[in-house]
One Martini backbone bead per residue (centre of mass of N, CA, C, O) as a GRO file, in nm:
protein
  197
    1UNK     BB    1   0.096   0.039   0.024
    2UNK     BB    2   0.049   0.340  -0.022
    3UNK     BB    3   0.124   0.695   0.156
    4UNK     BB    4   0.174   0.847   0.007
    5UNK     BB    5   0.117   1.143  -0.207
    6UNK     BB    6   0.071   1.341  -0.405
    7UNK     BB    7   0.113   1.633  -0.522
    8UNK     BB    8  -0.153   1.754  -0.588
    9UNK     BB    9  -0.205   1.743  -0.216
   10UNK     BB   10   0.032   1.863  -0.048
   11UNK     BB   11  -0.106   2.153  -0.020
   12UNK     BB   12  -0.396   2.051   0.122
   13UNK     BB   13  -0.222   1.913   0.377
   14UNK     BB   14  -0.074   2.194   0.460
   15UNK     BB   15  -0.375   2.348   0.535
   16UNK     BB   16  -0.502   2.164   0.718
   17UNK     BB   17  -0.247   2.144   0.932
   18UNK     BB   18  -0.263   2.481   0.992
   19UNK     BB   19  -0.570   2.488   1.082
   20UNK     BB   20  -0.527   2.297   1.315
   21UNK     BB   21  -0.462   2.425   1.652
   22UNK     BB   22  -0.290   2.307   1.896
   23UNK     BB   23  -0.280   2.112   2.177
   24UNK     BB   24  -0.233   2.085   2.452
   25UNK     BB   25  -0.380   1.858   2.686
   26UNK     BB   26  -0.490   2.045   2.883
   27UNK     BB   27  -0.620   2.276   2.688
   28UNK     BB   28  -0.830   2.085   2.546
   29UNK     BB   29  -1.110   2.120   2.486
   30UNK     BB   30  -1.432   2.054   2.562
   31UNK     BB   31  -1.656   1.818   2.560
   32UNK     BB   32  -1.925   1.783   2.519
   33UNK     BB   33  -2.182   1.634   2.697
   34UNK     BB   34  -2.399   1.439   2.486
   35UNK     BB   35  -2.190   1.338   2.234
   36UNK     BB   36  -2.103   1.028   2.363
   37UNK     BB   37  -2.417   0.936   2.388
   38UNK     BB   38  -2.498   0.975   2.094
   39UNK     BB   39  -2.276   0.799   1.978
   40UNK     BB   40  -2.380   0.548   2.103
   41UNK     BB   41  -2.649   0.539   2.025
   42UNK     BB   42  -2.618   0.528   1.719
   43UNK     BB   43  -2.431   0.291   1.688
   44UNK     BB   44  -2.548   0.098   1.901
   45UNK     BB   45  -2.692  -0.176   1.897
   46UNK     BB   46  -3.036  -0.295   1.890
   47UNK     BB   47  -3.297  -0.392   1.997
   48UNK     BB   48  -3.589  -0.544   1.915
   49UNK     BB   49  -3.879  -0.472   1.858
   50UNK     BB   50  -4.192  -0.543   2.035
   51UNK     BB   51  -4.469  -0.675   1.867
   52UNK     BB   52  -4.775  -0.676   1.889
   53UNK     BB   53  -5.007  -0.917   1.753
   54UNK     BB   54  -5.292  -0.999   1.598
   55UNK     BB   55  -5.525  -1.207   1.665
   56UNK     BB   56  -5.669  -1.499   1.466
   57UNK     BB   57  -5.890  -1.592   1.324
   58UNK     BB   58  -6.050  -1.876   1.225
   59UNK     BB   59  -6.132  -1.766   0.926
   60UNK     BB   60  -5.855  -1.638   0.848
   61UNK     BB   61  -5.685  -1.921   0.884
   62UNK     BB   62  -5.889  -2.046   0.647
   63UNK     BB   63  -5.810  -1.856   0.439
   64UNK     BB   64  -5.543  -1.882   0.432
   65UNK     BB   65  -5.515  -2.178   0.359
   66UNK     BB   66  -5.699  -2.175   0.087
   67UNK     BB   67  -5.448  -1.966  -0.046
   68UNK     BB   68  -5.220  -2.161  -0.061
   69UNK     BB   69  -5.070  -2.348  -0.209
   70UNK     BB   70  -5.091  -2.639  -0.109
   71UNK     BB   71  -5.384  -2.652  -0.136
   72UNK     BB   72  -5.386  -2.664  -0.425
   73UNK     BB   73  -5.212  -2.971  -0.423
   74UNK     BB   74  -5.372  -3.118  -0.273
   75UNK     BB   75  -5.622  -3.131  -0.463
   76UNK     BB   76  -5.535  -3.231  -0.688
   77UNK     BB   77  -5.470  -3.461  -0.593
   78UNK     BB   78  -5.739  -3.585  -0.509
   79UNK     BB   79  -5.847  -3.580  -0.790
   80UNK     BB   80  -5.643  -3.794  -0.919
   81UNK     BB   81  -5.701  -4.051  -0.713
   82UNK     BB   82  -6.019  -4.021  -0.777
   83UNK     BB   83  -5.969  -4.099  -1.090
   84UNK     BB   84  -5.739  -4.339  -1.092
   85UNK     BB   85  -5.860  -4.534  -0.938
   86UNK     BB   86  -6.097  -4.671  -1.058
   87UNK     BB   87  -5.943  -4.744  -1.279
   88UNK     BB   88  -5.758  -4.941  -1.149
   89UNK     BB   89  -5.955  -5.144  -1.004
   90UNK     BB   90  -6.149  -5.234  -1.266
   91UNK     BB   91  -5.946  -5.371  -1.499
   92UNK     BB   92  -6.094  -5.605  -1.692
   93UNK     BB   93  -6.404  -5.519  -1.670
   94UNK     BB   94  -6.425  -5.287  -1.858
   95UNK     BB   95  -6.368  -5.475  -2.151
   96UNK     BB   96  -6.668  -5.660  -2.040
   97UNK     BB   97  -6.865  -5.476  -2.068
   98UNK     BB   98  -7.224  -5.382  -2.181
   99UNK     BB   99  -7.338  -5.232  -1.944
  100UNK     BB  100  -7.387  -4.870  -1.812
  101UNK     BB  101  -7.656  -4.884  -1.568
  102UNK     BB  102  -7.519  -5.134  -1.367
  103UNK     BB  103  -7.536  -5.370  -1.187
  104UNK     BB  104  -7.514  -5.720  -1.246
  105UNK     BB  105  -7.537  -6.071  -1.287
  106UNK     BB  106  -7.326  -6.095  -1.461
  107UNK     BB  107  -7.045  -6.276  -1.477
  108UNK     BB  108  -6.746  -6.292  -1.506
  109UNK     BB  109  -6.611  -6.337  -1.810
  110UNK     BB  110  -6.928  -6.251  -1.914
  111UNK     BB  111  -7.107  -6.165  -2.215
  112UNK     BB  112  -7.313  -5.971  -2.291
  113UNK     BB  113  -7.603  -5.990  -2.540
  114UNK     BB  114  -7.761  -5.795  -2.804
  115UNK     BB  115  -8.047  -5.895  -3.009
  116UNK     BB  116  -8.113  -5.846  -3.349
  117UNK     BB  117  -8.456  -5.892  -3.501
  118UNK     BB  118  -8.500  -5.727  -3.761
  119UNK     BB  119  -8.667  -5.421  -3.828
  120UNK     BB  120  -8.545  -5.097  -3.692
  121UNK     BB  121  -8.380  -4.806  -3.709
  122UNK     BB  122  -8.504  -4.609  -3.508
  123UNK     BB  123  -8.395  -4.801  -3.284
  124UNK     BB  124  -8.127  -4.860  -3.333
  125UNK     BB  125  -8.000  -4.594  -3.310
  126UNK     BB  126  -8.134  -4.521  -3.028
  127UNK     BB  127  -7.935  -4.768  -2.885
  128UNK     BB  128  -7.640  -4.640  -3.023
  129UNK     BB  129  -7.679  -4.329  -2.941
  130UNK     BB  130  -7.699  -4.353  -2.595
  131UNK     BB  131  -7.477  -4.571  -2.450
  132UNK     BB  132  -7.523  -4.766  -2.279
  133UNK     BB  133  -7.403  -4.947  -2.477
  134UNK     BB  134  -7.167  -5.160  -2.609
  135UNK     BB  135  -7.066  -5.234  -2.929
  136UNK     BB  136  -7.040  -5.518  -2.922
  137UNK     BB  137  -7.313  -5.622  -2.770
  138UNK     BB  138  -7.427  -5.538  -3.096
  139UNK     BB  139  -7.628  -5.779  -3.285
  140UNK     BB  140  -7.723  -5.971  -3.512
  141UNK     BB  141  -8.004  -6.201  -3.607
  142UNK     BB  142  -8.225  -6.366  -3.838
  143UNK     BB  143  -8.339  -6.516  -3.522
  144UNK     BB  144  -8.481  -6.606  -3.242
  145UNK     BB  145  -8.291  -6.919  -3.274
  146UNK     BB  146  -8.025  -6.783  -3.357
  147UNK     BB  147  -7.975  -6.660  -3.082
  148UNK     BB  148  -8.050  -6.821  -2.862
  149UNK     BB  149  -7.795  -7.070  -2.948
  150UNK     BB  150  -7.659  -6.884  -2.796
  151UNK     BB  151  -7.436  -6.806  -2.551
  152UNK     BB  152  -7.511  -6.668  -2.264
  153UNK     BB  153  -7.622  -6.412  -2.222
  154UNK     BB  154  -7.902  -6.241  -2.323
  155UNK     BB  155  -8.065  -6.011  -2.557
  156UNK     BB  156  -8.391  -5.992  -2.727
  157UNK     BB  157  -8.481  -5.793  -3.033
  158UNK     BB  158  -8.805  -5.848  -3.131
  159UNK     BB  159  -8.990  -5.679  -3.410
  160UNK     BB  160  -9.148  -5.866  -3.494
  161UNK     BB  161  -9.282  -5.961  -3.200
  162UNK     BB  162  -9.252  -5.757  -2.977
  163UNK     BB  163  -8.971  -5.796  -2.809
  164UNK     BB  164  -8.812  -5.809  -2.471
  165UNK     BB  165  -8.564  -6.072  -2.395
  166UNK     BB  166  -8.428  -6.241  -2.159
  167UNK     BB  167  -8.112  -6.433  -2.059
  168UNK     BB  168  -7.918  -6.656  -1.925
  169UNK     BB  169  -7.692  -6.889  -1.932
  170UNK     BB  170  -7.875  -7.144  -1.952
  171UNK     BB  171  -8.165  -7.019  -2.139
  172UNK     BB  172  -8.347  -6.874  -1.912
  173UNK     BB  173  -8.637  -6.683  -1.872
  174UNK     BB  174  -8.666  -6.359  -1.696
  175UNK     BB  175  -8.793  -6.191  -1.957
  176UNK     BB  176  -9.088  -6.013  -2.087
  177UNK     BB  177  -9.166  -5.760  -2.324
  178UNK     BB  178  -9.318  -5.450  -2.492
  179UNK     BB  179  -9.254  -5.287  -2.731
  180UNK     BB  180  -9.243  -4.978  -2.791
  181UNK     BB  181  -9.325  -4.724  -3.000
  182UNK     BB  182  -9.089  -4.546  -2.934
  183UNK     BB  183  -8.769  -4.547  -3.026
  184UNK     BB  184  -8.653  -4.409  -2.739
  185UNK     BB  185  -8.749  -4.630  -2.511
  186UNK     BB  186  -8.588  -4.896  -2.603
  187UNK     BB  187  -8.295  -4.854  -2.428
  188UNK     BB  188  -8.461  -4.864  -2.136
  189UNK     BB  189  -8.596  -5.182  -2.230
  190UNK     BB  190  -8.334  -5.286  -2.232
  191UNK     BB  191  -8.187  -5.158  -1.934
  192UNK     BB  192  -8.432  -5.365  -1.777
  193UNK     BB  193  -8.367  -5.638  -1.935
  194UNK     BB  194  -8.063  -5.661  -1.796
  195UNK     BB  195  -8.148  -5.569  -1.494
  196UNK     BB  196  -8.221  -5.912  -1.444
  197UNK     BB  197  -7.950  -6.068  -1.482
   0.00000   0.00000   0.00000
C-alpha cells in the first residue's frame, strides 16, 4: 500500500494542518456535554423492539390456509387419485362390460349380448347412440332361433314379434315384455330387460 501523497494533494494537506490548531493536552477543548451518548447511542446495536400482532380469527386462518399453494396441490393431488383409482382398481372389468347403467348379475368374464331380429332402423339408431350400451355386444341375429342358440346371457329384440326378452347363461327366460311404440324409449326398455339379469 503507498502512504505517499500524490504531489498534487501535498498543497491541501499542508493547509489543512495548518488550519487546525494544536494544544497541549491540558489545555485541550472540553468535549460538549451529550456528545459521548449521543454517538454511542446512535452507533450501538439496538435490540428488535417487540410488536404484540393481533391474533387471527378461526376464518382468517381458514382462508389463509385456503389460500396458500399447498392447498392448491393438495386438492390437485385428491382430484386424480379420485379420478386414477376407479380406473386402476376396475381392472378388465372395464373391457367386458356391456351395459354402463349398474350392476348386473351377469358373472365375470361372461359378455353379455344384446340381439336385434327383424329391422327397425330407428330403434336400432336410438339404443346405439344412447351410450347405454357398448357397441361390441349389439349384434345382428337371422331369427329368434339362433339368438336363442347364443351362449351366455343375452337380450333379444325381436322386432318382428314386438318383444323385448332376457336370458341368463342356462337359457331360461328371466323376462319379457312388449317393445314401446317410440323408438327413442326401447334403450330404456333394453337397459331394463338387462337389470334383471
Amino acid at each position: 500500500m503507498h502512504l505517499e501523497l500524490p504531489e498534487r494533494l501535498l498543497v491541501t494537506r499542508d493547509v489543512l494542518t495548518r488550519s487546525l490548531p494544536t494544544h497541549p493536552l491540558e489545555k485541550a477543548p472540553a468535549m460538549p456535554a451529550g456528545l459521548v451518548a449521543d454517538l454511542s447511542g446512535r452507533f450501538a446495536p439496538q435490540a428488535a423492539l417487540r410488536h404484540e400482532s393481533a391474533r387471527l380469527s378461526w376464518f382468517d386462518k381458514v382462508r389463509g390456509f385456503l389460500a396458500s399453494p399447498g392447498f392448491g396441490a393438495v386438492a390437485a393431488a385428491v382430484v386424480v387419485l379420485g379420478v386414477a383409482i376407479p380406473m386402476f382398481s376396475a381392472g378388465d372389468r372395464g373391457t367386458q362390460e356391456t351395459f354402463r347403467g349398474g350392476e348386473t348379475m351377469v358373472a365375470p368374464g361372461e359378455q353379455l349380448r344384446i340381439f336385434f331380429v327383424g329391422e327397425n332402423g330407428a330403434a336400432r339408431s336410438a339404443v346405439e347412440s344412447s351410450g347405454t350400451f357398448e357397441a361390441s355386444a349389439l349384434t345382428e341375429a337371422e331369427n329368434a332361433a339362433a339368438a336363442m342358440s347364443a351362449k351366455g346371457p343375452k337380450v333379444i329384440v325381436d322386432f318382428s314379434a314386438g318383444h323385448v326378452m332376457a336370458f341368463d347363461a342356462q337359457g331360461v327366460e328371466v323376462s319379457r315384455s312388449t317393445l314401446p311404440v317410440e323408438a327413442k324409449q326401447v334403450p330404456g326398455m333394453i337397459a331394463k330387460a338387462v337389470s334383471t339379469l
